[in-house]
Structures are given as C-alpha cells and as structure tokens.
N, C-alpha and C positions, 0 to 999 in steps of 0.2 A: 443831260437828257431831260426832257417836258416831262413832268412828274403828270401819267395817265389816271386816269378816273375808271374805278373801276363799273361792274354790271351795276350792283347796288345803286352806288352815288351818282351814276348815269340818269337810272331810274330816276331819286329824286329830282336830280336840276329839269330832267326832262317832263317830268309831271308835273315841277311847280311853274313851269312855262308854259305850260298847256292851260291850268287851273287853275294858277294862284295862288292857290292857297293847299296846304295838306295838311290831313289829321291821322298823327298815328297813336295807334292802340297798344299799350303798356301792360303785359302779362307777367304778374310777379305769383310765380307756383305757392310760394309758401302763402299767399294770402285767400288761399281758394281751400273747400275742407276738402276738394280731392286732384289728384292731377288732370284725371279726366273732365271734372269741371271748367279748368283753368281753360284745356283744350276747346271745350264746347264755346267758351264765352268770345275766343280769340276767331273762331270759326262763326260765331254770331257776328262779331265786330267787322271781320272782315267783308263778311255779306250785308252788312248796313251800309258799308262805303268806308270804312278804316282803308289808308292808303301802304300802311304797313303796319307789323306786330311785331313790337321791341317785347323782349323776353329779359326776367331778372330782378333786381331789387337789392336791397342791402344789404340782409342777412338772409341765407341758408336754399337760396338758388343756383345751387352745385350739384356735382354727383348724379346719380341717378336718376334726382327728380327732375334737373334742370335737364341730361338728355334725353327722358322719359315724355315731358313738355314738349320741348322744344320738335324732336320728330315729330310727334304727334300735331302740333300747329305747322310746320311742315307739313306735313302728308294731306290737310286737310283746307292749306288755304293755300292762293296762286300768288301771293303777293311777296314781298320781301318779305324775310323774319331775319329778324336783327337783334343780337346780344345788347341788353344794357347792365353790364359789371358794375356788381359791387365789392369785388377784390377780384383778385387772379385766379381765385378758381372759376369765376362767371363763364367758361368757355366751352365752348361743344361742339363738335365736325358737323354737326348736322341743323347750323345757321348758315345764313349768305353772308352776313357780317357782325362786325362787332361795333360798338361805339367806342373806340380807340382814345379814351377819354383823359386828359389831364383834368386835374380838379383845380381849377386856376386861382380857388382863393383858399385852399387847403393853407395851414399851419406848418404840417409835414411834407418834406422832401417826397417823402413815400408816395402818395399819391398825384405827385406832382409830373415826377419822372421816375419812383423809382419800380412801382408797382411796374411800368410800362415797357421798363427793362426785363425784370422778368416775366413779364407775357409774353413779349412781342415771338421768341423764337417757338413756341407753342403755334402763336397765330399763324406763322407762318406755316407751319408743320402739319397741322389742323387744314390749309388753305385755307382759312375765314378771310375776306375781305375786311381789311382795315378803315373806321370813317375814322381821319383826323376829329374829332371835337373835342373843340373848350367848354368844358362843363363849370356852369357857375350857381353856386348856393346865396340864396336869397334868402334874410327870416322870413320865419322862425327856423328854416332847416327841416324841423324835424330829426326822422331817423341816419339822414345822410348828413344833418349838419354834424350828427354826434360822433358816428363812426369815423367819417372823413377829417375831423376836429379842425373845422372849417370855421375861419373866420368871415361870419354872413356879413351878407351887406347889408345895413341896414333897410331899409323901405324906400324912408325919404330918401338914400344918396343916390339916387339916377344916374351922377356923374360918374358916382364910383363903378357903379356897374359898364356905365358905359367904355371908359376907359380900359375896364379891366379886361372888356369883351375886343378892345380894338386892339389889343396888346395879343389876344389869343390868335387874333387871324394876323398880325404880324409874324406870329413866332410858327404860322405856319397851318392853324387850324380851317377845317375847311366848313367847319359848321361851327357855330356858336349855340348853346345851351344855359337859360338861366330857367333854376327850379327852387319853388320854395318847400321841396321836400312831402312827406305825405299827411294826410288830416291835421295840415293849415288853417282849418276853422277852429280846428280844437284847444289852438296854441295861441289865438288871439292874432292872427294872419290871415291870410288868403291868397288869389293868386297873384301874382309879380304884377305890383301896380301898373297902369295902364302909363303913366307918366316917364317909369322904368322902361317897361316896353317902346316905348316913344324911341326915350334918348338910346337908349341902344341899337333900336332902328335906324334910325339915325347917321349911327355914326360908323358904323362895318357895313360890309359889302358881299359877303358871305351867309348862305339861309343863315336862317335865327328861328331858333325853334323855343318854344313856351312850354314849361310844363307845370305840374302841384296846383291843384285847388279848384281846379275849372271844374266846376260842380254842374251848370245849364249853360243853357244856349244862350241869355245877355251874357254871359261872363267870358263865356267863347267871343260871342261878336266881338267883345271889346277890346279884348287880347288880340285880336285880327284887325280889327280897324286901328288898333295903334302900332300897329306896324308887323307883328310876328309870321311869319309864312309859314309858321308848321304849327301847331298845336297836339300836344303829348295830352291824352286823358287815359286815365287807368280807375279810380276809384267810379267815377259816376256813371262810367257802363258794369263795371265789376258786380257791383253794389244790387244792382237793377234782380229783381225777383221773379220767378215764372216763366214757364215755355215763352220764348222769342222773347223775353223783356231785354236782354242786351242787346238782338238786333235791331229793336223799335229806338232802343235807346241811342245807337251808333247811328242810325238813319236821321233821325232829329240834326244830330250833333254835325253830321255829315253833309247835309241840305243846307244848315249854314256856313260852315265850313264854303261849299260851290259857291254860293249866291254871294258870299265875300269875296271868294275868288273872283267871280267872274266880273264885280265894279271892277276889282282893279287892272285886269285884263283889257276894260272895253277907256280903262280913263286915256 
C-alpha cells in the first residue's frame, strides 16, 4: 500500500510549492520565565508570517508545562503546531504532529531506533501525526550534542553531512534536518555553514530544513540561497524585547524568508 501523507506534511510540501521557501518558529517552554510568555511569543511569530510552531527542546519540555504550551499555542494560532522531542516524554494529544525523529549521527542505539519504539505506540494512541525526519547534529552541538551523545559532524566535512543526510531519505525519512544545536555563537560556531547547506542540498530530494544559530536576516538569506527550504529560528525572535518585538522580529525574518522563496519559484 502507497505510504499517504498526512494533513501536516501535506501542509508543508503544499506551502513550500506555493512559496519556496518556509520559516518555522521553535518554542521551547523551559526557556521562557513563564508559560504564558512562550504562548504570547508563538502567537507573535505566527502573526509576523512563521509558517508553523514546533514545540519542545531537550530538557524538561514534559508534563504539564509541555500540555499547558502546547494548547495554549493551539487555541491561539491557525497554523500547524508540531512536537519537536527531546526524549519520549516530548508528547501531548493536543499537537497536529510530531517530528518522528531518528538522530542519525547519535553514538546510542537509543536514539537511533530505540527511543522510537517506545513512543511510536503512544503516538498512535495520542493520534499525533508522525513526520519521518532525519535529524542531524552539526558542531558545536550544544545541548542536543550532549544529551543525544552525538558524534557532530565536524563543520568543514560537508561530505559527511551530506551522505549521512542521503542515507536518512534512503532508509525512509521524509525530511532531512541538520542543526548545530543552541547558542552556537557561544561555543565558537554558528549556523550550518553555507558550504554544508550546499552539499547537502545537493544531494537528497526530500525538504531539508536548517536550524541553530540564525541570529538575522544575512544569515537567513544565506542558509536559503545555499539551498535550505525551511529555516528553524527560535532564539532570535525569542530573545526580542517589548510589546510586538517578536512579531516585528518574525515579520523581518519572514519577508525574506518570501522574497527568497519567490527567486526561486520565478527561476
């Protein structure tokens, strides 16, 4: 039987054929001082042009606070809300999906396939819509390189990245994912070099989504002109100060975001 696509992933293939290009918005609850913030900022995001709001992060986006978030960015934006797990409790009835993620350059089995076994009968149970993606860690890592005890890829090996990304849509992935983890500037990094982005564009056929580091709008463009069709930002709207500052700040982010889209729409 044709393995179907669900509402979700309909959503994106059919937005990124319309626009080219898409930006989703990354709410991780424990990095907000309240939960209602987290809400207001994903509810700014989404009104500046965020084209979905992944929910989650590595430690301590469970429990109450994650279903407490998650409804509440539910109830308050039209757009997808999508789980992004940082173990098996990352889950909640009240997202559209999840990011159904192998960690493709993990050390441990665990994360590989094994965390996936024990979610999957949850997800089902739950109904969350499952996305196949190959999530891949890039230095420095950061907090995902640690917990996930992830052997990064270094910077310069573009190959490696590349290959490792075209092994994940053989074995099945419907999205590919390289992230170099959070406050990448801090650790002597940034975002997934443009060179990486390239070869990996390159070489799968499957969106490829960017995430970690993209602080402005050159760092966005360039992640998008070397090939990436989704761009992941969480710290540099999060960040943002004052009534409306993360919807000014999504709208920025968002306008280039289209006007990339649309070169390569019109090429």
């Amino acid at each position: 039987m044709a393995n179907k696509a669900g509402k979700t992933e309909r959503y994106i293939y059919e937005r990124l054929e319309d626009r080219g290009a898409l930006m989703f918005m990354l709410i991780d609850p424990v990095d907000y001082k309240t939960p209602d913030a987290a809400i207001k900022t994903a509810k700014e995001a989404q009104e500046g042009g965020a084209d979905l709001i992944l929910v989650g992060g590595s430690i301590g986006a469970q429990g109450e606070l994650l279903d407490y978030v998650t409804k509440g960015i539910k109830d308050a934006v039209s757009s997808p809300v999508v789980l992004f797990p940082g173990n098996i409790a990352t889950l909640t009835r009240y997202a559209d999906a999840v990011y159904f993620m192998s960690l493709l350059n993990a050390r441990s089995t665990y994360w590989i396939t094994h965390a996936q076994m024990l979610s999957a009968p949850l997800v089902k149970h739950l109904g969350i819509e499952p996305l196949a993606v190959g999530y891949i860690v890039v230095a420095p890592g950061g907090t995902v390189g640690w917990v996930g005890d992830v052997n990064l890829i270094p910077r310069e090996k573009s190959k490696i990245a590349a290959s490792l990304a075209l092994a994940g849509e053989y074995l099945g992935n419907r999205f590919i994912v390289t992230d170099v983890g959070s406050n990448p500037q801090m650790q002597g990094g940034g975002p997934v070099p443009p060179e990486m982005v390239r070869a990996v564009k390159e070489t799968i056929s499957v969106p490829y989504i960017v995430g970690g580091g993209i602080r402005d709008v050159d760092g966005l463009r360039s992640t998008l002109k070397a090939g990436a069709d989704i761009v992941q930002i969480g710290t540099a709207i999060e960040q943002q100060a004052g009534a409306g500052a993360a919807r000014r700040q999504a709208e920025l982010f968002s306008k280039a975001v289209r006007e990339e889209g649309i070169k390569r729409i019109r090429k």
